[in-house]
NUVEX-612433 format. One record per residue (C-alpha): residue in one letter; residue number from 1; x, y, z. Coordinates in Angstrom, 3 decimals, padded with zeros to 6 digits, always signed. Layout:
BEGIN
+------+-----+----------+----------+----------+
: code : pos :        u :        v :        w :
+------+-----+----------+----------+----------+
:    A : NUM :        X :        Y :        Z :
...
+------+-----+----------+----------+----------+
This chain:
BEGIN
+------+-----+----------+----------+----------+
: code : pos :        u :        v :        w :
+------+-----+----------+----------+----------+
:    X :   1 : +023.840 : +074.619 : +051.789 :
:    X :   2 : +026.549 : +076.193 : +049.394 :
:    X :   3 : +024.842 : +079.171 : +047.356 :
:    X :   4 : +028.353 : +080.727 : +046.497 :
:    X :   5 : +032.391 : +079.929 : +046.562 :
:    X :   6 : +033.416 : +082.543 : +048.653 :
:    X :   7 : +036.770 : +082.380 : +047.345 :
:    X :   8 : +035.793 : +084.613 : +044.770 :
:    X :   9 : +033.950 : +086.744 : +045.946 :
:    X :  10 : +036.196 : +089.724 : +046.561 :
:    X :  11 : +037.709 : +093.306 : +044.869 :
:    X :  12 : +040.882 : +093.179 : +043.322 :
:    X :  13 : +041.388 : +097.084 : +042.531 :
:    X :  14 : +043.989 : +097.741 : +039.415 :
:    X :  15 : +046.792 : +100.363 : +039.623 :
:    X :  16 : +046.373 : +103.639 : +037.538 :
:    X :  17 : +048.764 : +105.446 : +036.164 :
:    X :  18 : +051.265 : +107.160 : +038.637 :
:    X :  19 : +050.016 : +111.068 : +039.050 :
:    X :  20 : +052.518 : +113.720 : +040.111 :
:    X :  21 : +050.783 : +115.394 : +043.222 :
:    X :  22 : +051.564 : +118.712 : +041.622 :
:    X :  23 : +050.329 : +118.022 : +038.031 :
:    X :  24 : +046.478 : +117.214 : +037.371 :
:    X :  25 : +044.468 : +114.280 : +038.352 :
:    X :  26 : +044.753 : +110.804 : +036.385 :
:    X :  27 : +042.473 : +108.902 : +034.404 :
:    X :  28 : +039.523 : +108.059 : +037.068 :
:    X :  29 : +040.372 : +104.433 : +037.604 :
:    X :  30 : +037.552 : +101.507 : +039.344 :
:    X :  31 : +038.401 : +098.961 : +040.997 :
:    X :  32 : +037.411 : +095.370 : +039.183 :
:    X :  33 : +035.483 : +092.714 : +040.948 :
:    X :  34 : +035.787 : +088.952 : +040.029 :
:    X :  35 : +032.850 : +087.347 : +038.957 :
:    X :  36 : +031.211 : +085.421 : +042.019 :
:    X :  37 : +031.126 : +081.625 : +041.110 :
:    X :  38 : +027.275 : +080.656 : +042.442 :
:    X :  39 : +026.985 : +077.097 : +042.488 :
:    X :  40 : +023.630 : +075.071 : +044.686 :
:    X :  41 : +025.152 : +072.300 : +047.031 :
:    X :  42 : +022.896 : +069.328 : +046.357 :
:    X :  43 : +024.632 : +067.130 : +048.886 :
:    X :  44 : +024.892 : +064.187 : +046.363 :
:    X :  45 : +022.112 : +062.910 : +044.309 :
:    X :  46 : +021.682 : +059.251 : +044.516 :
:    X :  47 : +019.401 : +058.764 : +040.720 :
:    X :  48 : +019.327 : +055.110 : +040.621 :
:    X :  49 : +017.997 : +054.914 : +044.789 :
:    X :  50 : +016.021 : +057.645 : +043.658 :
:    X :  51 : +014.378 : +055.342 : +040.859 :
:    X :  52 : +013.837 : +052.358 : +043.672 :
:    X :  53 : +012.243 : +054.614 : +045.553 :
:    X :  54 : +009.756 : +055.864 : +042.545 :
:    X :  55 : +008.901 : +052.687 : +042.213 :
:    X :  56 : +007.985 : +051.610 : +045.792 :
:    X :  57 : +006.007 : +054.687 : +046.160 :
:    X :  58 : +004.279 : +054.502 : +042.843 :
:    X :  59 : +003.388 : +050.313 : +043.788 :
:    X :  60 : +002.367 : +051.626 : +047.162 :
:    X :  61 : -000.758 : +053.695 : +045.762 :
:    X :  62 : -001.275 : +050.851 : +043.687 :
:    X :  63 : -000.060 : +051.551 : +040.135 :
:    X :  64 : +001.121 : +048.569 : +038.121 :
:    X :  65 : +004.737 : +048.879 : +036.603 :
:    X :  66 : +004.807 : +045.892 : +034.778 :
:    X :  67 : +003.100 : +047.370 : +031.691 :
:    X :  68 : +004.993 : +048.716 : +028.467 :
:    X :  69 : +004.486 : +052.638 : +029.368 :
:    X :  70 : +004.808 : +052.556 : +032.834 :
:    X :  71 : +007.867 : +050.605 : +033.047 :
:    X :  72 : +010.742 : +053.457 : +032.597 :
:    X :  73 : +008.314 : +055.876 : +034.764 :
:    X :  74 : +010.111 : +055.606 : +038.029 :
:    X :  75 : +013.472 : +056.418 : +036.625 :
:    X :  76 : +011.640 : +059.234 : +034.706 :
:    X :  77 : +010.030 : +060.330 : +037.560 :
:    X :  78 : +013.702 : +060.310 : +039.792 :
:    X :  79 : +015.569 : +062.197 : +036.719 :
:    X :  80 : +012.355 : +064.633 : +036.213 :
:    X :  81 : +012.784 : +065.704 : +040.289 :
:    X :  82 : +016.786 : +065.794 : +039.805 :
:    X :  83 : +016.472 : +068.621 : +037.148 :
:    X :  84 : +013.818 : +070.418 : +039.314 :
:    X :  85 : +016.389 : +070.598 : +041.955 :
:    X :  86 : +019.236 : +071.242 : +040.672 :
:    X :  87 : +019.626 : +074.809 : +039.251 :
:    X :  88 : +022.491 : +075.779 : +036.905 :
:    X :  89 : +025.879 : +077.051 : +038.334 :
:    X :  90 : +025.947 : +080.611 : +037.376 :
:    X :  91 : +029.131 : +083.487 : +037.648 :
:    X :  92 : +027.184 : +086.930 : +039.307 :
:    X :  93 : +029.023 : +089.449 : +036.921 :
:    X :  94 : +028.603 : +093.022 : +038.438 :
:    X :  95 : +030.095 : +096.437 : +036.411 :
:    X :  96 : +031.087 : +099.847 : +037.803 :
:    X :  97 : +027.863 : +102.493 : +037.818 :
:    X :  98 : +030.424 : +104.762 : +035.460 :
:    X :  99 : +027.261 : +107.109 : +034.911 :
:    X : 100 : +025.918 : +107.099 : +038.450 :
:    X : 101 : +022.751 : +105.884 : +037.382 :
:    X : 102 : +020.252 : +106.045 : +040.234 :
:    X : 103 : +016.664 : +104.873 : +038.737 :
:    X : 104 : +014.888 : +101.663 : +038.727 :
:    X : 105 : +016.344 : +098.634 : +036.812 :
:    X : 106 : +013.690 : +095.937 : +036.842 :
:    X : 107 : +013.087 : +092.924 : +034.999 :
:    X : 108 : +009.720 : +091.744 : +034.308 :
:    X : 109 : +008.386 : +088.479 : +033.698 :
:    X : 110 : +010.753 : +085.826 : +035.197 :
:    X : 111 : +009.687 : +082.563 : +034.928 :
:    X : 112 : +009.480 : +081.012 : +037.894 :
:    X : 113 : +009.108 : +076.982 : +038.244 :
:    X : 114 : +009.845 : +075.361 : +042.010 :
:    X : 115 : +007.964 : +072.640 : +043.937 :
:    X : 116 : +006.028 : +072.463 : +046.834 :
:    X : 117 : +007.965 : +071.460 : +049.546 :
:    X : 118 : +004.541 : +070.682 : +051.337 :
:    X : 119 : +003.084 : +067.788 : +048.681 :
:    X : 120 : +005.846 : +068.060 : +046.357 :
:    X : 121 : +003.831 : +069.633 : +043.185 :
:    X : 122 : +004.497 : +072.046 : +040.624 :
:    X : 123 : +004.837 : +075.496 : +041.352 :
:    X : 124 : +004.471 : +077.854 : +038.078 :
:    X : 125 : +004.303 : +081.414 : +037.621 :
:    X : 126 : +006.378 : +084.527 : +037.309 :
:    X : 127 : +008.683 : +087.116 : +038.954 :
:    X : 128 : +009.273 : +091.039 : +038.573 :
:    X : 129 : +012.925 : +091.940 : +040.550 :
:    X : 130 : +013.947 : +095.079 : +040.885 :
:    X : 131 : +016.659 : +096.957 : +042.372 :
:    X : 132 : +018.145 : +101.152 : +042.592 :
:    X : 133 : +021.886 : +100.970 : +041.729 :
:    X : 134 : +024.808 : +102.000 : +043.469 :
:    X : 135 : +028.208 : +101.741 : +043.007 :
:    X : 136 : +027.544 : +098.236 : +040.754 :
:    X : 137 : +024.933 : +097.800 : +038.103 :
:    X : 138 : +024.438 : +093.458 : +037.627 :
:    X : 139 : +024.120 : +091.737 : +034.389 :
:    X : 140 : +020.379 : +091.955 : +033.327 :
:    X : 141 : +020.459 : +087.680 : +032.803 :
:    X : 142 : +021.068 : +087.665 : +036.352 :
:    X : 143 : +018.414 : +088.879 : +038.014 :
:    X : 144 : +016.725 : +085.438 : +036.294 :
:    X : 145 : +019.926 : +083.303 : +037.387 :
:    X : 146 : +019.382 : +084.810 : +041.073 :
:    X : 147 : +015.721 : +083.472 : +040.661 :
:    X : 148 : +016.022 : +079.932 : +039.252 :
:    X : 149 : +019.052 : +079.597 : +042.004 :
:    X : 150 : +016.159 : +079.723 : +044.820 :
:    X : 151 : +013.410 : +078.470 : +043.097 :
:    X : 152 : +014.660 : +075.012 : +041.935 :
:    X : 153 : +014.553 : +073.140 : +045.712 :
:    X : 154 : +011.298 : +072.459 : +047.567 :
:    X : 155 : +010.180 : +075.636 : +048.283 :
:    X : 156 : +007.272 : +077.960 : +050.352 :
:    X : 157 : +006.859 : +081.220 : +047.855 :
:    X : 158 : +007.426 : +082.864 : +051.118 :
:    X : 159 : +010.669 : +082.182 : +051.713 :
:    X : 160 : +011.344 : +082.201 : +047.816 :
:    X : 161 : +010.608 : +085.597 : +047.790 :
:    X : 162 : +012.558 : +087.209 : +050.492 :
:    X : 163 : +015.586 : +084.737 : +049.438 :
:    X : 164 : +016.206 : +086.643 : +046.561 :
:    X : 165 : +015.508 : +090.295 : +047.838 :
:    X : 166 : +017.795 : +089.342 : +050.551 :
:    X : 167 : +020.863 : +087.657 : +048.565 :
:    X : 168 : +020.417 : +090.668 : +045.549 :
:    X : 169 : +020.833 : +092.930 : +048.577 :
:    X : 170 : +023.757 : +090.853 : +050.504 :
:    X : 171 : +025.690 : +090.586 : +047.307 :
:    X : 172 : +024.768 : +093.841 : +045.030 :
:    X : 173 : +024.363 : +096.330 : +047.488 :
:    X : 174 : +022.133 : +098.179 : +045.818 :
:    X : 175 : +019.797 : +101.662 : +047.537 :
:    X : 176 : +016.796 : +099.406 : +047.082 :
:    X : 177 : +015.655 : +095.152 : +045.858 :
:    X : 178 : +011.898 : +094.739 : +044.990 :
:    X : 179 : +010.912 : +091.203 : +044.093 :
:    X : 180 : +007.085 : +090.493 : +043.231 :
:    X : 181 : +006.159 : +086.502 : +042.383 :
:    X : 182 : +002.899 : +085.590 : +041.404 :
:    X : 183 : +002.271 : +081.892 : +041.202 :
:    X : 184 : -000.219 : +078.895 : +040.833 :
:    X : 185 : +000.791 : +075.914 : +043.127 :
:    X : 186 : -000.370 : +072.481 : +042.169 :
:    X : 187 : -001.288 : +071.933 : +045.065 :
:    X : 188 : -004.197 : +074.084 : +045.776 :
:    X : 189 : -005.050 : +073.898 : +041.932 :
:    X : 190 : -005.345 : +069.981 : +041.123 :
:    X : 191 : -006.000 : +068.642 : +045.364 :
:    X : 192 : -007.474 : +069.775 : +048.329 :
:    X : 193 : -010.025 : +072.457 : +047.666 :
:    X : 194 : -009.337 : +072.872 : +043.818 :
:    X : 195 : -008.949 : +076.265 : +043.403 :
:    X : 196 : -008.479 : +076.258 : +039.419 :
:    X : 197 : -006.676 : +078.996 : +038.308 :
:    X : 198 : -006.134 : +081.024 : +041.743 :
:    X : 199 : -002.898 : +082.356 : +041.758 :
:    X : 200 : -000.861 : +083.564 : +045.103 :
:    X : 201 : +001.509 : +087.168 : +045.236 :
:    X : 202 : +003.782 : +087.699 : +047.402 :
:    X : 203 : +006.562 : +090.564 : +047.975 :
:    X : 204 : +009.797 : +091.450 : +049.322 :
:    X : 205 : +010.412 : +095.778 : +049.568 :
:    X : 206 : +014.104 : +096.437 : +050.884 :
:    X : 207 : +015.867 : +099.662 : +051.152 :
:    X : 208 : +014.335 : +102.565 : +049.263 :
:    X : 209 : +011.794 : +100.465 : +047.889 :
:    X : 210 : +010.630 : +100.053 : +051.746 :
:    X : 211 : +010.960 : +103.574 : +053.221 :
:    X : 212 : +010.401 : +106.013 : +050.379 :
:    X : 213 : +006.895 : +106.152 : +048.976 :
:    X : 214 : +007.837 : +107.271 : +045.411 :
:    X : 215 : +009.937 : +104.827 : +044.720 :
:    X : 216 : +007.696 : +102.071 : +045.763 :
:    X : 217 : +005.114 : +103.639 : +044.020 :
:    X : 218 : +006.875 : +103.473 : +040.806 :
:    X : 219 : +008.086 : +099.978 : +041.425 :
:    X : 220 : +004.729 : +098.653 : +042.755 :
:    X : 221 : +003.114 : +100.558 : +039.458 :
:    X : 222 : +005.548 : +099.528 : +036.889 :
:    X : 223 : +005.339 : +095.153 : +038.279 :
:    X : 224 : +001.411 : +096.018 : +037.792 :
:    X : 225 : +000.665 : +096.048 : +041.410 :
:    X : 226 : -001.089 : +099.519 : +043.159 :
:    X : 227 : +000.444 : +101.324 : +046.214 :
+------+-----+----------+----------+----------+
């Protein structure tokens, strides 16, 4: 599975002006990085042997098709699951840390939406992400890009989780990633032991957020979770 075109994802650093080595230093100069191209390999989606397949399922359990609303539902049903998989291609802009900024950037409140990869049911809730720059601060929309990238594939919250701390990590290296999801799955909710309104949390500490207590403290405290 393709999460990124590699191709792009590389420094190019930009020449400063020439400095004499006996005259003064020049203009501090920082290298630019391209934008990396993140793009989810589907592998081909197949909408109208999706919509056969609706159909024989939904027939199999015993729901008549022939009727007036239920006759478009398959190929509703095959385009619904398309757009649940299939997140938006997204460029991972990064900037220099010109200030040297070293506290917590976190955005709260992600929406998260993914499926089950168990029963195939909705998976709603939301996600805090967090990180401690270094040399590259990210654009803020990206933390949610980074997010929807993961979560829109069958999924365990799990593995959603620690997919983001990790890539945020691979790809910002950053002193420290925190990612906190809370989440109501479908699937204990509406089946099984119907646990309405029960919601799971999961995290992911990396880097400071891991081995120094203060600053997992503050992130812990500022998501809404204790120490």
């Amino acid at each position: 599975m393709n999460l990124a075109a590699p191709a792009t994802d590389h420094a190019t650093p930009h020449a400063g002006p020439p400095t004499s080595p006996a005259g003064p230093p020049g203009p501090r100069t920082t290298a630019s990085v391209s934008p990396l191209r993140v793009v989810h390999d589907t592998g081909g989606v197949d909408l109208a042997e999706a919509e056969r397949a609706a159909a024989r399922f939904l027939r199999a359990l015993g729901v008549d098709l022939d009727g007036e609303s239920l006759g478009d539902t398959p190929g509703r049903m095959a385009r619904a699951y398309a757009e649940l998989f299939s997140p938006r291609p997204f460029d991972l802009t990064t900037f220099p840390n010109d200030e040297g900024y070293d506290e917590l950037v976190l955005a709260r409140g992600i929406p998260v939406r993914s499926v089950c990869e168990h029963h195939m049911l909705p998976v709603v809730g939301t996600a805090h992400v967090g990180y401690l720059p270094g040399d590259r601060i990210l654009g803020l929309s990206k933390l949610a890009r980074v997010v929807e990238h993961f979560a829109c594939r069958p999924q365990v919250q799990e593995r959603l989780t620690k997919q983001v701390a990790d890539w945020l990590d691979t790809h910002l290296a950053p002193k420290g990633v925190g990612v906190v999801i809370e989440a109501e799955h479908s699937c204990m909710t509406l089946r099984g032991v119907r646990a309405t309104g029960s919601t799971t949390l999961t995290s992911t500490l990396l880097g400071s957020f891991r081995h120094d207590a203060r600053s997992r403290a503050e992130f812990l405290s500022l998501t809404g979770l204790s120490s």
